[in-house]
C-alpha positions in Angstrom: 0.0 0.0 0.0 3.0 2.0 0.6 4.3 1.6 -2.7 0.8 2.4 -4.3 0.9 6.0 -2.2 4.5 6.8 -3.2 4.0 6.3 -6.9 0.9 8.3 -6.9 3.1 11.1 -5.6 5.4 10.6 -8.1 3.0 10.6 -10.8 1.1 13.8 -9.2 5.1 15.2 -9.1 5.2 14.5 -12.1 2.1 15.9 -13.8 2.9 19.4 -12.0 6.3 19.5 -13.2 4.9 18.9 -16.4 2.6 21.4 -16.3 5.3 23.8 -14.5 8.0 23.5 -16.9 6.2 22.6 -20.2 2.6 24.1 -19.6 1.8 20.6 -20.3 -2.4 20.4 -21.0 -2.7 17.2 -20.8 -0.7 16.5 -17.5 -3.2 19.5 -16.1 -5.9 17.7 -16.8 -4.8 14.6 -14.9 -3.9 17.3 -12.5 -7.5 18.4 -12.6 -9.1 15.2 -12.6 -7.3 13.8 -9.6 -7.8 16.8 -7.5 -10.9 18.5 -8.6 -13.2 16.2 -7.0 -11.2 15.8 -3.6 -10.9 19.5 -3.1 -14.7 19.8 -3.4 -15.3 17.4 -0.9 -12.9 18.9 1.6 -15.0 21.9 0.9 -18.1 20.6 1.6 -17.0 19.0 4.2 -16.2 22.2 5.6 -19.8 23.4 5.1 -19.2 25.2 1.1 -22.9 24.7 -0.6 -21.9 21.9 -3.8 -22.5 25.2 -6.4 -19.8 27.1 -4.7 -17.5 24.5 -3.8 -17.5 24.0 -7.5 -16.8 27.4 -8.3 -13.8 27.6 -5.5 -12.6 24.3 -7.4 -12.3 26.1 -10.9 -10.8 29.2 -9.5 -8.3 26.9 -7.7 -7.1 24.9 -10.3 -7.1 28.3 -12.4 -4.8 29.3 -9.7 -2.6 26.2 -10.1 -2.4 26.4 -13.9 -1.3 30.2 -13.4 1.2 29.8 -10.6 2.7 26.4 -12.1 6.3 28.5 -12.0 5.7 29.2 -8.3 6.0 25.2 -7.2 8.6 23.9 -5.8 9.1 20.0 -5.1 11.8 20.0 -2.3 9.3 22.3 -0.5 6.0 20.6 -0.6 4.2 18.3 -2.4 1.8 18.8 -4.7 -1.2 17.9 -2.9 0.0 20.3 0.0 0.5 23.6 -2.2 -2.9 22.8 -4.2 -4.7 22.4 -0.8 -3.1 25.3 0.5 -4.1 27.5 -2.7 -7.7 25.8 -2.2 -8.0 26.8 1.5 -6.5 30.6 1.0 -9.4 30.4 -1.1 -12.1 29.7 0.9 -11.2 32.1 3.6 -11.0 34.8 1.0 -14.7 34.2 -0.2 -15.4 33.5 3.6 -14.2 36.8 4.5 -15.4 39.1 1.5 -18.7 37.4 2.5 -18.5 38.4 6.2 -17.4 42.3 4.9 -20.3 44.6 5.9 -22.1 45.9 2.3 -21.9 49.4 1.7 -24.9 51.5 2.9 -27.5 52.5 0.0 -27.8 56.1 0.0 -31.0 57.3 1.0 -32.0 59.4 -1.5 -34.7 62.0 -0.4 -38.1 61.5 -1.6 -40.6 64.3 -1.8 -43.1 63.0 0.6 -46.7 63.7 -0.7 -47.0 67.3 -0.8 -50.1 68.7 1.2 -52.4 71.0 -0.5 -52.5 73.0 2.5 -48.8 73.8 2.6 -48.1 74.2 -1.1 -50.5 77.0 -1.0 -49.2 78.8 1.9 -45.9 78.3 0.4 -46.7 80.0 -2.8 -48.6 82.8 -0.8 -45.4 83.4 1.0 -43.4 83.5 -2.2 -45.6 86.0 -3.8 -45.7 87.9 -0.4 -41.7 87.4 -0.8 -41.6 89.0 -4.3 -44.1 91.9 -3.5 -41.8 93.1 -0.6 -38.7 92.5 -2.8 -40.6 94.4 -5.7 -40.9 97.7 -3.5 -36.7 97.5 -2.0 -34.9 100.6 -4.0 -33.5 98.3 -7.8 -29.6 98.5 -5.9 -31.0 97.0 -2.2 -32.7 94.1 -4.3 -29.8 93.8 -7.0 -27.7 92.8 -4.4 -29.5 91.1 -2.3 -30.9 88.9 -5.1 -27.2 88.7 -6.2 -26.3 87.3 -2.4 -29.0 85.4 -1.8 -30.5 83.8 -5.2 -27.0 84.1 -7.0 -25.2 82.7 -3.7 -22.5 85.3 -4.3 -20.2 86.5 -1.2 -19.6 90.4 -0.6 -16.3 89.5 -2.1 -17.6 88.2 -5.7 -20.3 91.1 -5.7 -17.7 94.1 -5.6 -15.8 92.2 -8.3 -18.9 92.2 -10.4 -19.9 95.5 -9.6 -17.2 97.3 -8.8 -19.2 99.0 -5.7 -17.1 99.7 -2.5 -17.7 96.7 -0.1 -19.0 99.3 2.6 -21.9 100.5 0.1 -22.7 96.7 -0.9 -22.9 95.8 2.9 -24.8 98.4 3.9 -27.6 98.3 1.1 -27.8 94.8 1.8 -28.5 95.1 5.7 -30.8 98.1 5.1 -32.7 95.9 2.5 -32.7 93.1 4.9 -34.0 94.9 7.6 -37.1 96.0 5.0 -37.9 93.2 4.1 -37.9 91.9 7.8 -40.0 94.3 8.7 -42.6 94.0 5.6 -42.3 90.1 6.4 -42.7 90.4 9.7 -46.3 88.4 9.7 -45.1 85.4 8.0 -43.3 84.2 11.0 -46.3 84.4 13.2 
């Protein structure tokens, strides 16, 4: 029995040097077909559903056909490098599989809008534009330029040319208009 056992390593030696040093197809094959099955039942053994162990089985011997150049018979046999290609295998899958899935990103949904509101909202944005309409044109250029344009005091002057003192203070005293025309919104 002894004898039977070596000469199948010898063979299996044999096949991967094959393989190794000649890219040998054939030799793979027997490579394939001696270890294919084995390293699915270690898998399933392990607790690997028969659909993936099968898949882990094709990547491995992928693996083995790829990394031929990498083996090396004074340190380890064949069977001990494919089975250790097999296993880094399986934990690989068994930790990408245990790797939290990103968060979906809520995206915000408009949540059915109420009558009710939608009209007080356009009341208060004609309200808005009434108040804005009676501001002097350089209070509400600027602060449409600020506030709708999202400019800072800094881009306005560029684009005007104004002092920064006259664009700050036309835009507080239009502010404070409108705060006080506004005033019964907020109550």
């Amino acid at each position: 029995m002894a004898e039977v056992q070596n000469t199948d390593r010898t063979e299996q030696i044999e096949w991967m040097l094959a393989v190794r040093d000649q890219r040998d197809r054939a030799s793979f094959a027997r490579l394939f077909g001696f270890y294919a099955p084995r390293i699915k039942g270690m898998l399933m053994r392990s607790g690997v559903p028969a659909a993936a162990a099968e898949d882990i089985v094709q990547d491995v011997m992928l693996a083995v056909w790829h990394k031929a150049a990498q083996f090396d018979p004074a340190r380890s046999q064949v069977s001990g490098w494919i089975y250790k290609i097999a296993r880094n295998r399986q934990i690989d899958i068994a930790r990408k599989a245990q790797r939290p899935l990103p968060e979906e990103i809520e995206t915000q949904t408009r949540p059915e809008e109420d009558p009710g509101h939608l009209l007080a909202f356009e009341q208060e944005a004609g309200q808005l534009k009434e108040a804005l309409s009676r501001l002097s044109p350089e209070q509400r250029d600027l602060i449409v330029r600020a506030y709708v344009g999202d400019l800072t005091h800094r881009e306005i002057q560029t684009e005007t040319g104004l002092p920064m003192g006259t664009i700050k203070s036309r835009i507080r005293l239009g502010l404070d208009r409108l705060r006080h025309e506004l005033k019964d919104l907020r109550n």
